[in-house]
N, CA, C and O atoms as CSV, one atom per row, in Angstrom:
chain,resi,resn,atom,element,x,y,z
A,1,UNK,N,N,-6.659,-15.140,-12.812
A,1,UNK,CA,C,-6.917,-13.859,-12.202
A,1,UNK,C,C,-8.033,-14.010,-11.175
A,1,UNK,O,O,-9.097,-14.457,-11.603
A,2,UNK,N,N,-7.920,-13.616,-9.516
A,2,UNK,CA,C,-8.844,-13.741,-8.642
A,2,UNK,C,C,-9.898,-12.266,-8.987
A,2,UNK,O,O,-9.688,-11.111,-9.357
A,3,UNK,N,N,-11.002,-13.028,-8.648
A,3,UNK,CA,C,-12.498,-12.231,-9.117
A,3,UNK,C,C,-12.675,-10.978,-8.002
A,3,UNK,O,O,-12.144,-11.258,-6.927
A,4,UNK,N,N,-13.141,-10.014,-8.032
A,4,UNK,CA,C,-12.795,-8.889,-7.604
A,4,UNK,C,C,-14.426,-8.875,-6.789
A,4,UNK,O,O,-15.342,-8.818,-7.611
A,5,UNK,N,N,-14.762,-8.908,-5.695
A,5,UNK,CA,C,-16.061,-8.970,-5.177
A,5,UNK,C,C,-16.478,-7.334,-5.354
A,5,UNK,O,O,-15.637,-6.438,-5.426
A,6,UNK,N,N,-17.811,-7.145,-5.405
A,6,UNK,CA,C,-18.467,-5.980,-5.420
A,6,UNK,C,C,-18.890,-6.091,-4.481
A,6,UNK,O,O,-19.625,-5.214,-4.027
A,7,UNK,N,N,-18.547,-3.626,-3.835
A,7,UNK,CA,C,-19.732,-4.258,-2.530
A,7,UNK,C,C,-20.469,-2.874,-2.805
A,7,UNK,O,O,-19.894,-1.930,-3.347
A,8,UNK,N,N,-21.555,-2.846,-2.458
A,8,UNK,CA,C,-22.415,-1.446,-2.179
A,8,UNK,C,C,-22.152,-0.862,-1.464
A,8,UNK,O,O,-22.689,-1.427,-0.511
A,9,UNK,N,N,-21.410,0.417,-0.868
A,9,UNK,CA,C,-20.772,1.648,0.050
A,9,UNK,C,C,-21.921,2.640,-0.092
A,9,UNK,O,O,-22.436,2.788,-1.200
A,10,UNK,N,N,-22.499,3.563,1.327
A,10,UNK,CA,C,-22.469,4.907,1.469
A,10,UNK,C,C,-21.491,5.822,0.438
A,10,UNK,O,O,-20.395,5.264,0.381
A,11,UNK,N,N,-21.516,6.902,-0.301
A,11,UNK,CA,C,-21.373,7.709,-1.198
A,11,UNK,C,C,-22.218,8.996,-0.703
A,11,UNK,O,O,-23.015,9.270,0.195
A,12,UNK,N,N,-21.610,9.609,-1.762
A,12,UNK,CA,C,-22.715,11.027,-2.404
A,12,UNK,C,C,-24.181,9.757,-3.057
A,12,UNK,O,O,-24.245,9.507,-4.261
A,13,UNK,N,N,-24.959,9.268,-2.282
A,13,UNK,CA,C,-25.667,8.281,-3.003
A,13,UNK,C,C,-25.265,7.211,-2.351
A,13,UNK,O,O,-24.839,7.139,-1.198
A,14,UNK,N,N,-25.431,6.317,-3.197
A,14,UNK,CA,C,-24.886,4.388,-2.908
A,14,UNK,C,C,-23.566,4.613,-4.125
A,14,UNK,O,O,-23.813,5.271,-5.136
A,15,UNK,N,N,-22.402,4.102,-3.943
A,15,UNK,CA,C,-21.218,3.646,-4.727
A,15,UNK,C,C,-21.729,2.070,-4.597
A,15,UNK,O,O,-22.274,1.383,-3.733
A,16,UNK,N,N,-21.209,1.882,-6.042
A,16,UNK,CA,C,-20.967,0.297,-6.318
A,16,UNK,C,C,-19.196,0.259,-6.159
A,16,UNK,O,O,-18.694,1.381,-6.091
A,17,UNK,N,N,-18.507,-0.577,-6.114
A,17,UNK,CA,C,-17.368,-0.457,-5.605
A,17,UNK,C,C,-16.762,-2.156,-6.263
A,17,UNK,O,O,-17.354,-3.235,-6.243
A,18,UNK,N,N,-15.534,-1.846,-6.744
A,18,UNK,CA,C,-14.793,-3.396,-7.045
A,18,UNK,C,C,-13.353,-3.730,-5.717
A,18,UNK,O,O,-12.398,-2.969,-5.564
A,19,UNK,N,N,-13.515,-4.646,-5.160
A,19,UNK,CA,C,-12.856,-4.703,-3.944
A,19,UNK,C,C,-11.241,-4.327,-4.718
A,19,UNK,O,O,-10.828,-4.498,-5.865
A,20,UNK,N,N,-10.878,-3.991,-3.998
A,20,UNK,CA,C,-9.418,-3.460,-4.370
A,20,UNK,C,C,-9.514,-1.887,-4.639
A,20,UNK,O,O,-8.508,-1.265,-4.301
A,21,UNK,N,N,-10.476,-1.200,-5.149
A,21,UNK,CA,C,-10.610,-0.310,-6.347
A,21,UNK,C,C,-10.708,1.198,-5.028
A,21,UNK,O,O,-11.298,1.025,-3.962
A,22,UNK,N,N,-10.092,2.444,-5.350
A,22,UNK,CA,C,-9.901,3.148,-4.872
A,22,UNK,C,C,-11.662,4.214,-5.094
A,22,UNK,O,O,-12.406,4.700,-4.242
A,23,UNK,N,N,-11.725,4.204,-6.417
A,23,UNK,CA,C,-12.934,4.834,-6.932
A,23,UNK,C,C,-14.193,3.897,-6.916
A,23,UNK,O,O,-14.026,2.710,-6.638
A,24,UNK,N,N,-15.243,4.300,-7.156
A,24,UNK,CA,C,-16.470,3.947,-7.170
A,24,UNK,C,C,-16.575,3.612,-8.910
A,24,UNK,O,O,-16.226,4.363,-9.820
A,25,UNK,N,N,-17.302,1.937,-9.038
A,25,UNK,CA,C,-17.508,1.996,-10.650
A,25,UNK,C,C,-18.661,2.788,-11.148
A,25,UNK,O,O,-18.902,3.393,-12.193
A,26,UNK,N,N,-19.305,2.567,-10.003
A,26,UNK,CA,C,-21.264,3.174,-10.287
A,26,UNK,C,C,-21.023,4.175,-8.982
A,26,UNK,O,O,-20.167,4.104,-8.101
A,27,UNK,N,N,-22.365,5.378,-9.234
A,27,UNK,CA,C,-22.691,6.079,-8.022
A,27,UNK,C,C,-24.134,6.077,-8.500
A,27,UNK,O,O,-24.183,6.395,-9.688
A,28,UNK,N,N,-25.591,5.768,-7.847
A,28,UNK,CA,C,-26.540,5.823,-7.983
A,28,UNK,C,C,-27.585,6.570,-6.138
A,28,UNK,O,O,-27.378,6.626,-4.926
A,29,UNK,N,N,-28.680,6.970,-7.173
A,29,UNK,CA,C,-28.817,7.782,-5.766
A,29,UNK,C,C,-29.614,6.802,-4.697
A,29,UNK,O,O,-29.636,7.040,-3.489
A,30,UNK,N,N,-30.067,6.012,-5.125
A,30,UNK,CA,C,-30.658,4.870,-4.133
A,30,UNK,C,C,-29.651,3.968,-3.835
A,30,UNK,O,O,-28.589,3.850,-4.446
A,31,UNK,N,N,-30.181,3.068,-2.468
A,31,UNK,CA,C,-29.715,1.929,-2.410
A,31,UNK,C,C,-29.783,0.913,-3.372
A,31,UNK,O,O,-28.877,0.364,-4.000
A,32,UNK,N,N,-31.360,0.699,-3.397
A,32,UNK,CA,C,-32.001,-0.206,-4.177
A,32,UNK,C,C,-31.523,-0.862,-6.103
A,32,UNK,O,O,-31.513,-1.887,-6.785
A,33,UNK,N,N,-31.088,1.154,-6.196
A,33,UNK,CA,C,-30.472,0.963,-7.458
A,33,UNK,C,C,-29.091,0.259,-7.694
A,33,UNK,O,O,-28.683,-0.546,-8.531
A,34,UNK,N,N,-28.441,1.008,-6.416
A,34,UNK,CA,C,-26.849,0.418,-6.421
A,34,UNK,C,C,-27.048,-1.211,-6.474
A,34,UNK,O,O,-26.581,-1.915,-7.369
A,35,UNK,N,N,-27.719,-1.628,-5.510
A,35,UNK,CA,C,-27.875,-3.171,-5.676
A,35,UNK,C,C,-28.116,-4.087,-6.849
A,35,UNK,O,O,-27.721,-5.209,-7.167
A,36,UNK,N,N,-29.092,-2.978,-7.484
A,36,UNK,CA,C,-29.029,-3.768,-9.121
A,36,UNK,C,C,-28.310,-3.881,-9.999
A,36,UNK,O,O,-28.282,-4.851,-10.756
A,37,UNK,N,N,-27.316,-2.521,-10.075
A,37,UNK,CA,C,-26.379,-3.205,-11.054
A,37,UNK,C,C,-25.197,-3.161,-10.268
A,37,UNK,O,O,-24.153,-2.813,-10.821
A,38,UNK,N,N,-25.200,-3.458,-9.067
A,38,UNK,CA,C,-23.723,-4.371,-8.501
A,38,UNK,C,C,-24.152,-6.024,-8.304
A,38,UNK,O,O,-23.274,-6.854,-8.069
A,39,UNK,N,N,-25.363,-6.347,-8.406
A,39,UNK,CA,C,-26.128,-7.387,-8.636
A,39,UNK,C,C,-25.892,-7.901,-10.408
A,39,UNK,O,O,-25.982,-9.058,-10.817
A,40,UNK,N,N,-25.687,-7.095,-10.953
A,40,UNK,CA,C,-25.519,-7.655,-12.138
A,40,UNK,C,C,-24.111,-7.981,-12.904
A,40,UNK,O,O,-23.793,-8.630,-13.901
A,41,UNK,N,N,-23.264,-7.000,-11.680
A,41,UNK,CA,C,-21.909,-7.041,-12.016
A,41,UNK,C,C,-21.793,-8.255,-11.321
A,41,UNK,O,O,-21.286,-9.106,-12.052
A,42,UNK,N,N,-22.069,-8.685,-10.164
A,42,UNK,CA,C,-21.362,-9.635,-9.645
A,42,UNK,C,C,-21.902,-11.122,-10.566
A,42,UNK,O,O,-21.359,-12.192,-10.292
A,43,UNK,N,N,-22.785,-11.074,-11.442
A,43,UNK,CA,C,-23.448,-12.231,-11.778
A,43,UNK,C,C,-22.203,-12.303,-13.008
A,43,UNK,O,O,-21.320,-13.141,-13.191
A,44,UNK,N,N,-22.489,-11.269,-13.617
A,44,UNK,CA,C,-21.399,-11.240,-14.771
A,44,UNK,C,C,-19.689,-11.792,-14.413
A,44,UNK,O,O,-18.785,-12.262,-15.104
A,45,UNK,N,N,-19.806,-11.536,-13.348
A,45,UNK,CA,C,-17.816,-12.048,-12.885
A,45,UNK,C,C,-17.738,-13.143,-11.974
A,45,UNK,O,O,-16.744,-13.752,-11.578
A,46,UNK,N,N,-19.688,-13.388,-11.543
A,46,UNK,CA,C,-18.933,-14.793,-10.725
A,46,UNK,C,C,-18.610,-14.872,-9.832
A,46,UNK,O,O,-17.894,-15.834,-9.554
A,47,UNK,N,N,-19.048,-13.612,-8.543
A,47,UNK,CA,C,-17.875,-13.206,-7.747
A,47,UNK,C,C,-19.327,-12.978,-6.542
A,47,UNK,O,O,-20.480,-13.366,-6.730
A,48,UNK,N,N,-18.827,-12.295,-5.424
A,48,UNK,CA,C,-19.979,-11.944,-4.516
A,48,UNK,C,C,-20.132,-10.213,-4.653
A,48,UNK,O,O,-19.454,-9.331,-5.181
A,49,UNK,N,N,-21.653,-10.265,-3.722
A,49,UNK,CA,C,-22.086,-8.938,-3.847
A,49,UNK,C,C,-22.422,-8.719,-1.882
A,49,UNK,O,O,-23.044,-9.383,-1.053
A,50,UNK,N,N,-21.601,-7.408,-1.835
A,50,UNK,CA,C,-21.651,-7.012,-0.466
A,50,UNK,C,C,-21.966,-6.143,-0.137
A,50,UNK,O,O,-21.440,-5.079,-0.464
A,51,UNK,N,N,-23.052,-6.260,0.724
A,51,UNK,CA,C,-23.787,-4.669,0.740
A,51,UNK,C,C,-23.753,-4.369,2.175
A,51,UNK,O,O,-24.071,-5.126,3.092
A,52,UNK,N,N,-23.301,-3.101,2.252
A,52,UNK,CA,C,-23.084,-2.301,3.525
A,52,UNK,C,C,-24.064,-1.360,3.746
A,52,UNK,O,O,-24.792,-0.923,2.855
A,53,UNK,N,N,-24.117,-0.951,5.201
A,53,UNK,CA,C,-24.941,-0.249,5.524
A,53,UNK,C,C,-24.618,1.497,5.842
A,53,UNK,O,O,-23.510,1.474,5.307
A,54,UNK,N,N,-24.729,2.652,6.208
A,54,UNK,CA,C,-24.522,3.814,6.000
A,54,UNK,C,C,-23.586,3.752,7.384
A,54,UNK,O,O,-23.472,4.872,7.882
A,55,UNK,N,N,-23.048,2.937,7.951
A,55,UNK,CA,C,-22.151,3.096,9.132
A,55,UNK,C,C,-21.068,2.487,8.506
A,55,UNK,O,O,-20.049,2.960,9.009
A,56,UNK,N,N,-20.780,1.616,7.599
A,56,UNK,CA,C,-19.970,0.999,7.036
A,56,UNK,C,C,-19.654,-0.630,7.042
A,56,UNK,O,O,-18.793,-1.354,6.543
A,57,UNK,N,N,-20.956,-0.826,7.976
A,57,UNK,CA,C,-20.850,-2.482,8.776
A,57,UNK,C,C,-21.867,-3.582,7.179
A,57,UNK,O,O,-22.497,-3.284,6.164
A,58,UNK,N,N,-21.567,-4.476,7.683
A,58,UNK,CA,C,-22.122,-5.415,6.062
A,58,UNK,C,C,-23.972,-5.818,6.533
A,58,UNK,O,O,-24.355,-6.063,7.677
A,59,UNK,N,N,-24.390,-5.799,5.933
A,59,UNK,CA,C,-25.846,-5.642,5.871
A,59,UNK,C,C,-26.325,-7.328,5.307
A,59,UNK,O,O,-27.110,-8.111,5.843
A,60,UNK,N,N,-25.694,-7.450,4.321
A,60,UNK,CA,C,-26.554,-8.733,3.432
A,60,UNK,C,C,-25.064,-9.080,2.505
A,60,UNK,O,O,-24.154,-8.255,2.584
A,61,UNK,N,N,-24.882,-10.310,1.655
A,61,UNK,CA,C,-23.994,-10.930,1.173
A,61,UNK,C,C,-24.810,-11.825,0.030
A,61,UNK,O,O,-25.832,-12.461,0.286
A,62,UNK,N,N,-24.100,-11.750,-1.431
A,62,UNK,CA,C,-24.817,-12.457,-1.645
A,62,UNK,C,C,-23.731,-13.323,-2.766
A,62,UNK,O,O,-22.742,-12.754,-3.229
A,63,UNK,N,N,-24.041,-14.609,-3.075
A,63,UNK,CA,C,-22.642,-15.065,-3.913
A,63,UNK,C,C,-23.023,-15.251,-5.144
A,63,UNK,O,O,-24.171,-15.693,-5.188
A,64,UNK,N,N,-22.423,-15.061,-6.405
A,64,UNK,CA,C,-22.793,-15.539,-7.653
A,64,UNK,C,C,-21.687,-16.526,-8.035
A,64,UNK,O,O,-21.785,-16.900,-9.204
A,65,UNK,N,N,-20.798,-16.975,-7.445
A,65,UNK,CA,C,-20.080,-17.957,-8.288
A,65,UNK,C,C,-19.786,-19.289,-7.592
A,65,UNK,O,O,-20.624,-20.155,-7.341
A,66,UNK,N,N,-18.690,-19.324,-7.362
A,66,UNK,CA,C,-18.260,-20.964,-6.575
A,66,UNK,C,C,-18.268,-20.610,-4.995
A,66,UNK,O,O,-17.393,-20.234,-4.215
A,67,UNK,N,N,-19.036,-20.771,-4.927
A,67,UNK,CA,C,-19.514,-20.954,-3.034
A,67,UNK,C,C,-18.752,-21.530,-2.409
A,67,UNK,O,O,-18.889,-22.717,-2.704
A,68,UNK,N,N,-17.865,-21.392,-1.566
A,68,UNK,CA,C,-17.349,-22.706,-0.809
A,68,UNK,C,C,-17.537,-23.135,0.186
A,68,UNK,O,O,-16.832,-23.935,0.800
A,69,UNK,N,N,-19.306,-22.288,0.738
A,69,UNK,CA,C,-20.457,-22.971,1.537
A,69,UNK,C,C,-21.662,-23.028,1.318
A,69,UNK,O,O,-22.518,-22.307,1.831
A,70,UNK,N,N,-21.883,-24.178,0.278
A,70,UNK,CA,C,-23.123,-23.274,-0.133
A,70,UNK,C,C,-24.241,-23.552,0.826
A,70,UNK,O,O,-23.999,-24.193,1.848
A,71,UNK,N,N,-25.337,-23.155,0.591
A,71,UNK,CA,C,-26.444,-23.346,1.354
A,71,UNK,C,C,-26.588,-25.178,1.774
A,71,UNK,O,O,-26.050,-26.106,1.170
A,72,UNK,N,N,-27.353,-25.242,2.805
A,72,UNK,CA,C,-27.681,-26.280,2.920
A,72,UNK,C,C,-29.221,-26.897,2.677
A,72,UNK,O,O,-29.498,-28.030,2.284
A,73,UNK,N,N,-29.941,-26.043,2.954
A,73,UNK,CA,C,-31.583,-26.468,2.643
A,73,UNK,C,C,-31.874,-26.338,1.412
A,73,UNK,O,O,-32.018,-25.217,0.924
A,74,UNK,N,N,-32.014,-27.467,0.690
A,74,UNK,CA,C,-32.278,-27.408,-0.908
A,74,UNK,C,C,-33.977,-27.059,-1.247
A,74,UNK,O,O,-34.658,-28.060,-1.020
A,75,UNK,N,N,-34.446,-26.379,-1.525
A,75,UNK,CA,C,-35.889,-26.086,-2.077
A,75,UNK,C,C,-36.270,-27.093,-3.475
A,75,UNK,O,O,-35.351,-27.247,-4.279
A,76,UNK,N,N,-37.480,-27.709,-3.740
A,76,UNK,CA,C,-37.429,-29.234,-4.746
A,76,UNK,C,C,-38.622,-28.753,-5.024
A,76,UNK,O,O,-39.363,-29.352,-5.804
């Protein structure tokens, strides 16, 4: 089964959102909040977290599972 990315949407609030998904899983009234637990959903499934901005354009990206770029500058 392919992993369903979460992204953060404009709402009544911030929607957390599962790509495919017609409804909102979360509605929280901050950004900040939506990010945390679509941040926690995406850790839990492995999948990425996509956060949009109030125009609808993508803001930040972030991946929790198999990268298939991952970074290149390693921190030691």
């Amino acid at each position: 089964m392919k992993k369903k990315n979460v992204h953060i949407v404009p709402a009544k609030g911030w929607g957390v959102k599962k790509e495919g998904n017609k409804r909102n899983t979360f509605i929280a009234l901050t950004k900040s909040q939506a990010i945390e637990i679509g941040r926690k959903i995406a850790k839990k499934e492995k999948s990425e977290l996509i956060i949009h901005n109030r125009d609808g354009r993508i803001s930040d990206k972030d991946s929790f599972g198999n990268d298939p770029f991952p970074a290149r500058d390693k921190i030691f």
